[in-house]
N, C-alpha and C positions, 0 to 999 in steps of 0.2 A: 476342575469342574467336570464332574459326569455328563457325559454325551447322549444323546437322544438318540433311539433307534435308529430313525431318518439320516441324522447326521454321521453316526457312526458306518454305514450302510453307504453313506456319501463318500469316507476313505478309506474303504474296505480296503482296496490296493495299500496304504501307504501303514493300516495298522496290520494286516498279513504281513508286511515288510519287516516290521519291528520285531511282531510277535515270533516269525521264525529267527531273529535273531537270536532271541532269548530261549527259545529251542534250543539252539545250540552249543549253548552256554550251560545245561541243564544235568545232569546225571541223568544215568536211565531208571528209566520210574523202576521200583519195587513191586515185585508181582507177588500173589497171595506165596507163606512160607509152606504151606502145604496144597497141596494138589486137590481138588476135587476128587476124585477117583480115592484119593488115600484119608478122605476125610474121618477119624474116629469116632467114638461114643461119645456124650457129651463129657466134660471137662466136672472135677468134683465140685458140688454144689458149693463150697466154699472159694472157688473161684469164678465162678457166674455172676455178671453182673446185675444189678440192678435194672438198669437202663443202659441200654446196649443205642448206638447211633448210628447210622450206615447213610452215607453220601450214595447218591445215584445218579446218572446222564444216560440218556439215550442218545443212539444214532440219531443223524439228521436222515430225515424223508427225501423221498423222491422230489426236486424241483418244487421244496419246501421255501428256501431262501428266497429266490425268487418270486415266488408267491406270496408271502406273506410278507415282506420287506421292501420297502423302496428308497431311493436315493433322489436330494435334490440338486438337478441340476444348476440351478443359478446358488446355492449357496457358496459361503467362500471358501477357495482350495480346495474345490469340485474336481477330482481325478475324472478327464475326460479322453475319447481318443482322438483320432485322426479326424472326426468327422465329429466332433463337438456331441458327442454323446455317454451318457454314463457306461461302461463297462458293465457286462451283463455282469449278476451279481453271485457270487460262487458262496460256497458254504466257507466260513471261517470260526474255527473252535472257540469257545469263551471258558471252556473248562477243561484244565487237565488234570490229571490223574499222574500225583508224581507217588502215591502210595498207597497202596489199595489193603494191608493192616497191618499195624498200625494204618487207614483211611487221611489221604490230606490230598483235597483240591486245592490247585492255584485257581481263584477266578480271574479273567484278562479283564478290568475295567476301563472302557475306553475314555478317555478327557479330552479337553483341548485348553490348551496355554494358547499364549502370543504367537510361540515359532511354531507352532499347529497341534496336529493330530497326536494322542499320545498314549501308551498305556501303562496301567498299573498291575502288579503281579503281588493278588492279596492270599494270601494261603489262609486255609480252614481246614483244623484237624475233626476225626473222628472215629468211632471204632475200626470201618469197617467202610471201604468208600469202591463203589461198582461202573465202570467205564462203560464204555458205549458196545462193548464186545460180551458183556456180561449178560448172558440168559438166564431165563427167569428159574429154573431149575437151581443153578448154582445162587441167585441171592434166595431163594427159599432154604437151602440147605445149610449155607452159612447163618444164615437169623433166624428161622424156627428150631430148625432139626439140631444145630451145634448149642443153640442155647433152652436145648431141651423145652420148649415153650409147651409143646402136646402131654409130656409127663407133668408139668407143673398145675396145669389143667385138671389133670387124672387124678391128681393126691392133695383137690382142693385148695389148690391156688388160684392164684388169677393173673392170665398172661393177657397182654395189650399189643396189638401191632394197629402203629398208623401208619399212613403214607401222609404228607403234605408237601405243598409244591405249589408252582405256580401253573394257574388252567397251562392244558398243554404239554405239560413237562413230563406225563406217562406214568402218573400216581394210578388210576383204574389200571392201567393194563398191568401195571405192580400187581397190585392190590387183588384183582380178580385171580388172576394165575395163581397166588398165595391163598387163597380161599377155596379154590378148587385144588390145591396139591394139600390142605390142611382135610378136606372132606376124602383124598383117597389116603393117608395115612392114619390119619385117627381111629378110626375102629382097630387096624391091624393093631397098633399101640395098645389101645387101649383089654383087647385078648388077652396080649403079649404078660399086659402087667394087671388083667386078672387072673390069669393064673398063678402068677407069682404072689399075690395078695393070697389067694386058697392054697396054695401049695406052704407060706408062711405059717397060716393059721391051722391047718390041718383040718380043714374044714369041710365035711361031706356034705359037698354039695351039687344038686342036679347037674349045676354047669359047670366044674370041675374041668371037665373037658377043653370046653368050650372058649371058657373063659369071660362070659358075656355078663357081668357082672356089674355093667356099667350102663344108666339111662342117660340119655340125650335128648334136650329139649333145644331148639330152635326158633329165636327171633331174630326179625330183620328190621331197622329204623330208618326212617329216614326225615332229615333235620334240613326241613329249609326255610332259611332266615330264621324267622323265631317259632315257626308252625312245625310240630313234628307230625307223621303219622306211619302207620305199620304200611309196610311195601307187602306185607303177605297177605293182607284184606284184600279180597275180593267185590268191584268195584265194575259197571258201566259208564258212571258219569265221566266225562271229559269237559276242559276249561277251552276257553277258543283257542288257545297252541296244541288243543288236542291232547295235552297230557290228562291222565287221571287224575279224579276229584278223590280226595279220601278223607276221612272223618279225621280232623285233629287231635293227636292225642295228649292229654295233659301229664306233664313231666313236671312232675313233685315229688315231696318227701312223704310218708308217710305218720303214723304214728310214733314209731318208735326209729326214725330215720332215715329207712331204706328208701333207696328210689327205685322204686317197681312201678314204669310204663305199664300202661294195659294192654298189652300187646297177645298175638296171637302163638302159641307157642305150641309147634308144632313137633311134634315125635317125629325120632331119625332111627334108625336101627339100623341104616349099612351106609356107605359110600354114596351107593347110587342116588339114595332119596335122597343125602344130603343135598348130592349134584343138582338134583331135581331141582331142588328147594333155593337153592341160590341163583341158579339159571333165570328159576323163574320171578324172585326178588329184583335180581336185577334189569331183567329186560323191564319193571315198572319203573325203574328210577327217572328222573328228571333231568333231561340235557338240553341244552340249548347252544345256539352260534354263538360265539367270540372272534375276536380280531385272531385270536391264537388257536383255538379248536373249532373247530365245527362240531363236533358233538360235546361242548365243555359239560362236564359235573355240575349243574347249581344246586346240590346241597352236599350234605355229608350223608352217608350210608355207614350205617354201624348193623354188622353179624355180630352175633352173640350167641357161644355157643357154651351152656349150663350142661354139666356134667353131676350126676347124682352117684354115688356108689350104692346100689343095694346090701351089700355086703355090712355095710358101716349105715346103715339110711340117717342117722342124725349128727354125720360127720359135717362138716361145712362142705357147700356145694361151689365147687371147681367153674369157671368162668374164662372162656378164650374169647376173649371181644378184636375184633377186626375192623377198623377203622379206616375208611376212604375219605381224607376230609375235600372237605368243597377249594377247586382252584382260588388260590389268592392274585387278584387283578389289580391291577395300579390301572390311575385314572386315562392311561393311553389304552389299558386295555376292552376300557367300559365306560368308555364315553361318549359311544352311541347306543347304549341302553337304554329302553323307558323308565320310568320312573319306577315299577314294580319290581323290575329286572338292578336296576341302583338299589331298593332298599334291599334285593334278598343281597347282593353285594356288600354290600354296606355290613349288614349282619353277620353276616359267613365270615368278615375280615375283625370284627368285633369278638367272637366264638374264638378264633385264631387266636388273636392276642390274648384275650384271657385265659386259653387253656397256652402260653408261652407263659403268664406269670403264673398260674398255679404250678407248673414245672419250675421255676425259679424258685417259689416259695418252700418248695418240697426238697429241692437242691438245697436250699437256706438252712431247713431245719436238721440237715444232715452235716452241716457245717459247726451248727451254733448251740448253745444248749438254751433249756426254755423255751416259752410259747411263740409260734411265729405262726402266722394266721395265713391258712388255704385259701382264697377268697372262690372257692368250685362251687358256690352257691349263686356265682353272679353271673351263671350262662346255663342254658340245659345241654349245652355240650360237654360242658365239665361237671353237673351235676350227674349225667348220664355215665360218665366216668369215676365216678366217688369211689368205689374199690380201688380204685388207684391211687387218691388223692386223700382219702378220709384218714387223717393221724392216729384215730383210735381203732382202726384197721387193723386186727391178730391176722391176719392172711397175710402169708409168704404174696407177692406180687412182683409182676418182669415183664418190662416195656421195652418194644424195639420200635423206631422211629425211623422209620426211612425218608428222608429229604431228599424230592427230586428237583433236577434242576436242568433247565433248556441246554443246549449242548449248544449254540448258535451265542453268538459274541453280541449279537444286538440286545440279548437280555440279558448281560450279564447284569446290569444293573440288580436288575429281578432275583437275580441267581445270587446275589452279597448279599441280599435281606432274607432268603430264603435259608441260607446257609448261615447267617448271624442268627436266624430264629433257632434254628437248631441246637447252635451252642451250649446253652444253658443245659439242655437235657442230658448231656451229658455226665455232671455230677452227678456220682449216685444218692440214688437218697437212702435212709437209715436200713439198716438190715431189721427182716423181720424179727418181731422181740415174740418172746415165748407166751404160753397160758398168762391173761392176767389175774395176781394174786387174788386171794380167797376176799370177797369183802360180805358181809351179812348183809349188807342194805344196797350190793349192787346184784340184781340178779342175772347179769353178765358172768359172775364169777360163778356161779353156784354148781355143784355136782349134781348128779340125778338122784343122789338120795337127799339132796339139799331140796330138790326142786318135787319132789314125791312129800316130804315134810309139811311144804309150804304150802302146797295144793290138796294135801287132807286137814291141813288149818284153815282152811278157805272154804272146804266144806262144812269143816267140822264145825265151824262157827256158825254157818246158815243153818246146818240142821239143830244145834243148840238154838237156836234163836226161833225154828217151825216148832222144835219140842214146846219150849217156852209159852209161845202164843197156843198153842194145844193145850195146854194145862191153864194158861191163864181163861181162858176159855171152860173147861171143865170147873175153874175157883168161881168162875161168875155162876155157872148153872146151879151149883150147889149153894152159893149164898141166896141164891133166888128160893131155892127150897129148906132154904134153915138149915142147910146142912155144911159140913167142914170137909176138905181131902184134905191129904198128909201133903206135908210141901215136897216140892219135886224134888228129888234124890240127883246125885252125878251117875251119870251111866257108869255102870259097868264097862271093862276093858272087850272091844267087839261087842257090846251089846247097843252102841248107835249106829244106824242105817245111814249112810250117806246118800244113800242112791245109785250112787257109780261106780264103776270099778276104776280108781285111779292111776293101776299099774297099765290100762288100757290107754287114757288119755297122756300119759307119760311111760311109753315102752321104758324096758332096758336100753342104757344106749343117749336117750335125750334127755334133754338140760331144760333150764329155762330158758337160757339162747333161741335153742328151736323152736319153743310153744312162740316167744317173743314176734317169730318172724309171721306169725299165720296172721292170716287176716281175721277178726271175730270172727264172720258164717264159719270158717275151718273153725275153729276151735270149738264156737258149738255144735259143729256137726262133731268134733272128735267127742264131745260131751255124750250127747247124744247115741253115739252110738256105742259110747261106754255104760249106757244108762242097765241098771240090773237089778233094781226093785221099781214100783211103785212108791215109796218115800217121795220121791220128786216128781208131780205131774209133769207133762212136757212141757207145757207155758211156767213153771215155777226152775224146771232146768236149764229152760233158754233165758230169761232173767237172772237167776243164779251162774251161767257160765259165760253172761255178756261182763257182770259186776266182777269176775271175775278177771278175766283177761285184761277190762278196763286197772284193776289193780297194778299187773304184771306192768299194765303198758307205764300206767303209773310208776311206778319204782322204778322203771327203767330209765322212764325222759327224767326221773326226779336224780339219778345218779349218773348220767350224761351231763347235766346243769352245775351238778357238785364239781366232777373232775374238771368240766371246762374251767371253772372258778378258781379252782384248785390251779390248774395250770397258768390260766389267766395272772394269778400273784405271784407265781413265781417267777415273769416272764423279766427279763432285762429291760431296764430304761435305752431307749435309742438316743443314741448319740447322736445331733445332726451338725454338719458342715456347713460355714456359713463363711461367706466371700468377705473377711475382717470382721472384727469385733466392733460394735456400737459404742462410740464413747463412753465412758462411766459415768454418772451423774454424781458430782461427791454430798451432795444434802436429798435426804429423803423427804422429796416432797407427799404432799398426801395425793394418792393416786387419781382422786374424783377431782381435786381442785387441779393438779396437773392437765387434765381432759379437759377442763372449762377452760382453760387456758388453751389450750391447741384449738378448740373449736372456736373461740372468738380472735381469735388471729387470722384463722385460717387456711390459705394460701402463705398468707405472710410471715406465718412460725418460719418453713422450711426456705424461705427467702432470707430472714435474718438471721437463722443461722450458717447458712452456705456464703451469707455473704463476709458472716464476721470468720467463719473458718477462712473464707480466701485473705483477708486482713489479717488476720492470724500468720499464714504462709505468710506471705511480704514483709511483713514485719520479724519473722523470724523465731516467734514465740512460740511458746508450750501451748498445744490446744487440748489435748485432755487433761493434763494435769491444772491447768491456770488458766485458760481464755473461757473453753466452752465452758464448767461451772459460772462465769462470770456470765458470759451472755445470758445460761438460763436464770442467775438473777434477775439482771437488767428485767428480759421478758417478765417474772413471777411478777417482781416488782411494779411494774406499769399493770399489771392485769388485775393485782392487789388493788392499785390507785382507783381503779376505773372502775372495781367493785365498789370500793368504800365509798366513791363519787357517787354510785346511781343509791346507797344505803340510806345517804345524807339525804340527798334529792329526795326521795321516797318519802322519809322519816320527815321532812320541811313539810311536803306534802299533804302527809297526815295532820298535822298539828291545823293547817288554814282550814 
């Protein structure tokens, strides 16, 4: 049986005893095969993981232990000293580090049996696992820089790093330090590989030089309990803990799927402002006391940092999201919360769990073939993470999860569910799959001369249909004066006015993907300012470029619904496991009259049949093959009787 803080804390002497036994029983831990200092270029993209996993522990603090830990003295097998007092209480490990990569913690689980005090020694593997002498410099260089996460970004991928752990465990001061060593390398990267993009393409360009080729927008989230709002709005209100009041932001889908918060997105152009911008993001976040922190996290804080290439402008836009999730607290850590302070708890650990089974189910699909269903729609924490999670996802994508865990033996408890939440992420999930094929009625697939086709048949149909009413209009005047016009002719090749210039509203370069992602006002503003006759007044453009889009968004959600359906039939029937098979029934009864029968028995069905199975046993006899058919006779039989009784009775009834 797992041990309670208090109690463990109560034989610290007697399980430091054990534990350096088993120290010494041990090999010597494995330390990284390569050096910091000699660390390489990243590894070819064909070895780069999916989902990379990295264990972590921190040092213990100053005069930590005993502050935050206590022993009871009256409980039993109390290590006491000379003077009937607990033993000041010293720091004792709950995690080692027997391999740092290949990554594997032992956690020390303390128990107690009959003969006492006792512990278990449960190992967890993982990529990449950081001991308490690990600084923040080398776990950034090992999980961002080794698995090239800032290029993956640059060339329109989408890179993920969270931290999770238990409050306490030193997931911000991760998580911060990897934020801010991601804002002073990024630009430099980013030069680096626009120049090589211009120097590929031979392309004369202003910044050639420079390399500066690359826009940066910047959001900051933050998610607590179920309320999200922007940490970069600017705000006076405060709540009586004196934290900032800020407008809730609504985290949903949109039209054609995306989940785009309304968040404030603010232009970065060097290092510095990044720093600026994160500094100041985070001094707004929300912390409050815990048994474990004094300043704990109570939400999640998600950086988000969108990358545009000017160079390519309708290539897909590049995404480095950074994730501090909110501490996970067991009920010894938050059980003297109020009740505001329990639900955002409550919540945070609810987000937790279902972003562990969307990572299981993602793991699954990489496993299995056919449909296996993401449930990211049933939290805004996993919704807010859909590039990661979304199966029809074309973006390359690459998560590094770092799991921290108390370095102190009283949590190890904390630290086996911490480190079993982890697991699963480990499998990788599927590798990115290339362009999807050409389909005519998904405009996902479409080319830019596909997508220029479709968009002058979209006009070309509106202004057939203004020609139309112009002339049916000119057939009435003229029937009013006795007179005939010739019926309307097909235009000539260029001799219909659209109105706009289409190459405008669809550069070289964009799809329908792109137009897909604008919100309407963008699209008729791109309308709009591709306008190049009077053919279309502005209220007859702005109605013709809303029916429009509305079309796109159309055919989009209408071939999202298809493939889902599509994949949906092809998906494997699930096998389920079930503790013995339910005897066989050898006569098929009829399913409605079996039911009347169980319901007018009721308690008593499951009574005569357990009792005639136990007579069965005694006796020695066949129960599936020979007794149970019999007893469900007997039963049908009597239930038959006791219909036909109340038919008769009824039918006597009727006749008086």
């Amino acid at each position: 049986m797992a041990s309670s803080s208090t109690l463990t804390s109560t034989h610290l002497p007697i399980l430091r005893t054990i534990l350096d036994e088993w120290h010494q029983k041990q090999p010597v831990p494995k330390s990284f095969p390569v050096p910091l200092a000699e660390l390489q270029s990243p590894p070819s993209k064909d070895k780069l993981k999916d989902v990379i996993v990295a264990f972590r522990t921190r040092p213990p603090l100053a005069n930590e232990t005993a502050d935050k830990f206590h022993a009871d003295l009256y409980a039993k097998d109390a290590v006491v000293d000379e003077a009937g007092k607990i033993f000041s209480l010293q720091f004792c490990a709950g995690i080692t580090v027997a391999s740092t990569e290949p990554g594997v913690f032992f956690a020390h689980i303390p128990g107690m049996k009959w003969s006492g005090p006792t512990l278990t020694h449960k190992p967890y593997e993982a990529d990449l696992a950081f001991g308490p002498g690990v600084d923040n410099e080398e776990v950034y260089q090992r999980t961002v820089v080794v698995n090239d996460m800032l290029s993956l970004a640059l060339s329109g991928g989408v890179g993920c790093i969270l931290a999770y752990g238990q409050t306490g465990s030193g997931k911000t001061f991760t998580m911060e330090s990897v934020e801010h060593r991601v804002a002073r390398d990024l630009f430099d990267q980013a030069r680096v590989m626009g120049k090589r993009l211009l120097l590929a393409q031979g392309a004369d360009h202003p910044k050639a030089d420079t390399g500066d080729i690359f826009e940066f927008s910047v959001t900051f989230l933050e998610l607590l309990g179920k309320h999200a709002s922007d940490l970069l709005e600017l705000t006076e209100k405060v709540d009586e803990n004196g934290n900032p009041v800020r407008t809730e932001i609504p985290v949903r889908e949109d039209k054609v799927g995306n989940v785009r918060p309304n968040l404030v997105a603010s232009i970065v152009s060097s290092s510095e402002e990044l720093e600026v911008l994160i500094n100041k993001a985070l001094s707004h976040r929300r912390t409050s006391a815990t048994l474990r922190n004094a300043t704990s996290s109570r939400s999640h804080a998600m950086l988000t940092i969108t990358v545009k290439n000017t160079l390519l402008p309708y290539a897909d836009e590049g995404q480095l999201i950074l994730v501090d999730l909110a501490g996970s607290e067991r009920h010894e850590d938050s059980k003297d919360h109020n009740k505001q302070r329990m639900d955002e708890a409550r919540d945070n650990n609810k987000s937790l769990m279902n972003l562990k089974e969307c990572v299981r189910a993602k793991a699954k699909m990489a496993a299995e073939d056919g449909f296996v269903h993401i449930p990211w729609r049933s939290n805004k924490l996993t919704m807010l993470l859909k590039p990661i999670f979304d199966i029809e996802s074309r973006q390359p994508s690459r998560a590094v999860i770092i799991a921290h865990v108390s370095p102190h033996i009283q949590d190890t408890v904390h630290s086996t569910n911490t480190l079993s939440y982890a697991a699963p992420f480990k499998t990788a999930p599927p590798k990115p799959r290339g362009p999807a094929p050409y389909d005519a009625k998904d405009p996902r697939t479409w080319d830019h001369d596909k997508t220029v086709e479709w968009l002058t048949a979209q006009f070309t149909a509106r202004a057939m249909k203004s020609r139309q009413a112009a002339w049916n209009v000119m057939e009435k005047q003229a029937k009013l004066g006795g007179k005939r016009i010739e019926p309307l002719a097909a235009p000539k090749p260029g001799e219909l006015d659209l109105g706009v210039d289409i190459s405008k509203i669809c550069p070289a370069g964009s799809t329908a993907k792109n137009l897909g992602v604008l919100y309407t006002p963008q699209f008729v503003q791109r309308c709009l300012e591709a306008r190049n006759s009077p053919a279309l007044t502005l209220d007859e453009l702005n109605h013709t470029a809303v029916d429009i889009i509305g079309n796109l968004f159309y055919l989009i959600l209408t071939a999202k619904t298809r493939k889902r359906n599509e994949i949906m039939k092809s998906r494997k029937k699930l096998t389920t496991e079930v503790y013995g098979d339910a005897p066989r029934m050898i006569k098929d009864y009829d399913e409605e009259e079996f039911l009347e029968a169980q319901i007018y028995y009721g308690l008593d069905w499951s009574k005569l049949v357990v009792g005639a199975q136990q007579k069965c046993k005694e006796e020695g006899k066949d129960w599936e093959g020979d007794m149970y058919p019999r007893t469900l006779d007997d039963l049908m039989d009597k239930f038959r009787a006791h219909k036909a009784s109340l038919a008769a009775q009824k039918a006597s009834d009727a006749e008086e």
